[in-house]
C-alpha positions in Angstrom: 0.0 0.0 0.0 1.2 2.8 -0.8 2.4 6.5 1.5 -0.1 8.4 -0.1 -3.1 6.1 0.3 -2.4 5.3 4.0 -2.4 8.8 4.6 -5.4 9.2 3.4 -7.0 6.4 4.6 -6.0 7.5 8.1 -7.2 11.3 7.4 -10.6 9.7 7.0 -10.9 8.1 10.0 -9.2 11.1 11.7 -11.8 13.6 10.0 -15.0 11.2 10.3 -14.1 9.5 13.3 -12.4 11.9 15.1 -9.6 9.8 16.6 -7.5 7.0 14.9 -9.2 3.9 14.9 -7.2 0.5 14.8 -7.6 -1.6 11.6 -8.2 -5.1 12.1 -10.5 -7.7 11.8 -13.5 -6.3 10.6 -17.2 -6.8 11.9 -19.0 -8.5 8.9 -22.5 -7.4 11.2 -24.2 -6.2 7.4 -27.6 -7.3 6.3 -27.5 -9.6 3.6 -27.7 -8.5 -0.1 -25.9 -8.7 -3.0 -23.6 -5.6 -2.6 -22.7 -7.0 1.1 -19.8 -9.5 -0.7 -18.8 -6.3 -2.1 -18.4 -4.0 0.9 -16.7 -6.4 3.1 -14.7 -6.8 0.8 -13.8 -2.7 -0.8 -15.1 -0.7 2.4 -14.4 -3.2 5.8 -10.9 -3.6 4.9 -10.6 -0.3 6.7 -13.6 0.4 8.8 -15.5 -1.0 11.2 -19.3 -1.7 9.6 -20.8 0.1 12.5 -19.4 3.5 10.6 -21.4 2.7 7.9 -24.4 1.3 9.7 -24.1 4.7 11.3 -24.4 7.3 8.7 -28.3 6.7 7.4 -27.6 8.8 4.4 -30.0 9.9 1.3 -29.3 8.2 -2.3 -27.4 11.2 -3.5 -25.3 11.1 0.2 -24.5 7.5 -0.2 -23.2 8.5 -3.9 -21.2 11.6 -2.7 -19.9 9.0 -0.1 -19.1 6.5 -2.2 -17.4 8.8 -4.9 -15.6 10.6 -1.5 -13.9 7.3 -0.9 -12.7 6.9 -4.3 -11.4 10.0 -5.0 -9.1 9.2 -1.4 -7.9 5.6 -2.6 -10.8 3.1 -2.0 -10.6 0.8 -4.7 -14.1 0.0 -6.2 -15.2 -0.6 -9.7 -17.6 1.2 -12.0 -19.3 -2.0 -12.0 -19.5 -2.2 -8.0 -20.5 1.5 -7.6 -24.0 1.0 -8.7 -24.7 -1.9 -5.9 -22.7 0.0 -3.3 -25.1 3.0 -3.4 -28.7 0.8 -4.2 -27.5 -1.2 -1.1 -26.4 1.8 1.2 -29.7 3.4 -0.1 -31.5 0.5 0.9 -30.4 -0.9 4.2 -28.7 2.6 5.9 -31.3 5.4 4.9 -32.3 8.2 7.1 -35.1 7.0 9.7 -38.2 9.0 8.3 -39.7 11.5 10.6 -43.4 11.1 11.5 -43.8 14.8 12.7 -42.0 17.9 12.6 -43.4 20.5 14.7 -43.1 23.7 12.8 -41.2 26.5 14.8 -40.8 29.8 14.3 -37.9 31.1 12.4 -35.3 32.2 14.6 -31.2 33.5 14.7 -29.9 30.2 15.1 -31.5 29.2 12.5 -30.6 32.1 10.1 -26.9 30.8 11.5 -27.4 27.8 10.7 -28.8 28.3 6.6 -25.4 30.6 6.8 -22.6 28.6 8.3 -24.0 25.2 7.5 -25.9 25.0 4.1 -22.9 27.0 3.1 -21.2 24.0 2.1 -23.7 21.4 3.5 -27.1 19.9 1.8 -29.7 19.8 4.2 -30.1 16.6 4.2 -26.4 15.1 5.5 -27.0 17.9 8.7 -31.1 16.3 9.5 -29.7 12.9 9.3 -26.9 13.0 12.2 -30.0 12.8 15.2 -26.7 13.9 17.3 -26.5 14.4 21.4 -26.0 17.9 22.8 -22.1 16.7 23.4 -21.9 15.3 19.5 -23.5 18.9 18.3 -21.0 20.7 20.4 -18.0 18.3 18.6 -19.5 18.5 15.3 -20.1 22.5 15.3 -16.4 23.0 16.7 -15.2 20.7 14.2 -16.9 23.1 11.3 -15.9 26.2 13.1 -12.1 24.3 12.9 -12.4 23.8 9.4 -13.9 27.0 8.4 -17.4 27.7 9.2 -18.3 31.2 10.1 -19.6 30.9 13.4 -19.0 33.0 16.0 -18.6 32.6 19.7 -21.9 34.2 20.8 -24.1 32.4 17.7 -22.3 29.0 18.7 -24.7 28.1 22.0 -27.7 28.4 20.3 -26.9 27.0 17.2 -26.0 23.7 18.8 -29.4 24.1 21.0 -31.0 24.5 17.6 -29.4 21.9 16.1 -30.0 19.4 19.1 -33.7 20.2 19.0 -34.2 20.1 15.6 -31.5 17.1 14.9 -30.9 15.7 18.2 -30.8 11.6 18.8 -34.0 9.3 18.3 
C-alpha cells in the first residue's frame, strides 16, 4: 500500500471519526444483499461496519460518499458502484420523521442556513440525530475547518441543532 493512500485512509478516519481507529478484523454485522460481498470486501478492509451502519444517508449522500472514498484511494469498480449506493440506499437510509413541529424562524436558524448550508445539503446535517455533546464536537469541528460561526451564535446554534436534529 502505498504512503499516499495510508495517509489518506488515516485522514478519513481522523476527519469522520475523530480519533485514529485500529484496523483489524473487521465486523462482517451487514444485512444480507448482493452488494454486502462487495463492501466487506472494498469498504471493511478499513472500517469498522458500524461507521457505515451509522451514517443513514439519502441516495445522493451515499453517492457523494461513495465517490468521496474513491477519490481518497478506495478501490471499487464502476461496475461495484451502482450496488454499493442501491445497497447503502436501501439498508442505511435516514429514519423517516413522522412529525415535525413547525417553529418559528429564529437566529440560530438564520446561523445555521449561513454557516451550514454554506457548504452542507440539508439533508447530511437532518440525518446526524446527534447528542447535545456530539453537536458541540460536530459544530467546533466546522468552526475548525472553516465555518463562520461566531462565539456568541455557537450556543444556540447547537441548542437548535439538538432540538431540531438531536438523537432518536
Amino acid at each position: 500500500m502505498s504512503t499516499l493512500r495510508v495517509f489518506r485512509l488515516c485522514l478519513f478516519v481522523t476527519f469522520v471519526g475523530g480519533s485514529v481507529v485500529a484496523v483489524g478484523q473487521p465486523q462482517n454485522d451487514l444485512p444480507d444483499g448482493i452488494a454486502a460481498d462487495i463492501t466487506r470486501k472494498r469498504c471493511l478492509t478499513c472500517h469498522e461496519a458500524d461507521l457505515i451502519v451509522q451514517q443513514q444517508l439519502s441516495r445522493p449522500a451515499w453517492e457523494r460518499e461513495i465517490d468521496k472514498m474513491m477519490r481518497w484511494g478506495a478501490v471499487v469498480t464502476a461496475e461495484e458502484r451502482a450496488p454499493l449506493v442501491d445497497y447503502f440506499s436501501a439498508h442505511f437510509a435516514p429514519t423517516p420523521v413522522t412529525a415535525h413541529v413547525a417553529r418559528q424562524s429564529t437566529a440560530a436558524e438564520a446561523t445555521y442556513k449561513r454557516a451550514c448550508l454554506t457548504c452542507h445539503e440539508s439533508d447530511l446535517i437532518e440525518q446526524q440525530h446527534l447528542s447535545r455533546a456530539g453537536w458541540v464536537r460536530e459544530v467546533d469541528k466546522m468552526i475548525r475547518w472553516g465555518a463562520s460561526v461566531p462565539d456568541t451564535e455557537k450556543e444556540a446554534l447547537v441548542d437548535w441543532l439538538t432540538s431540531r436534529y438531536g438523537e432518536l
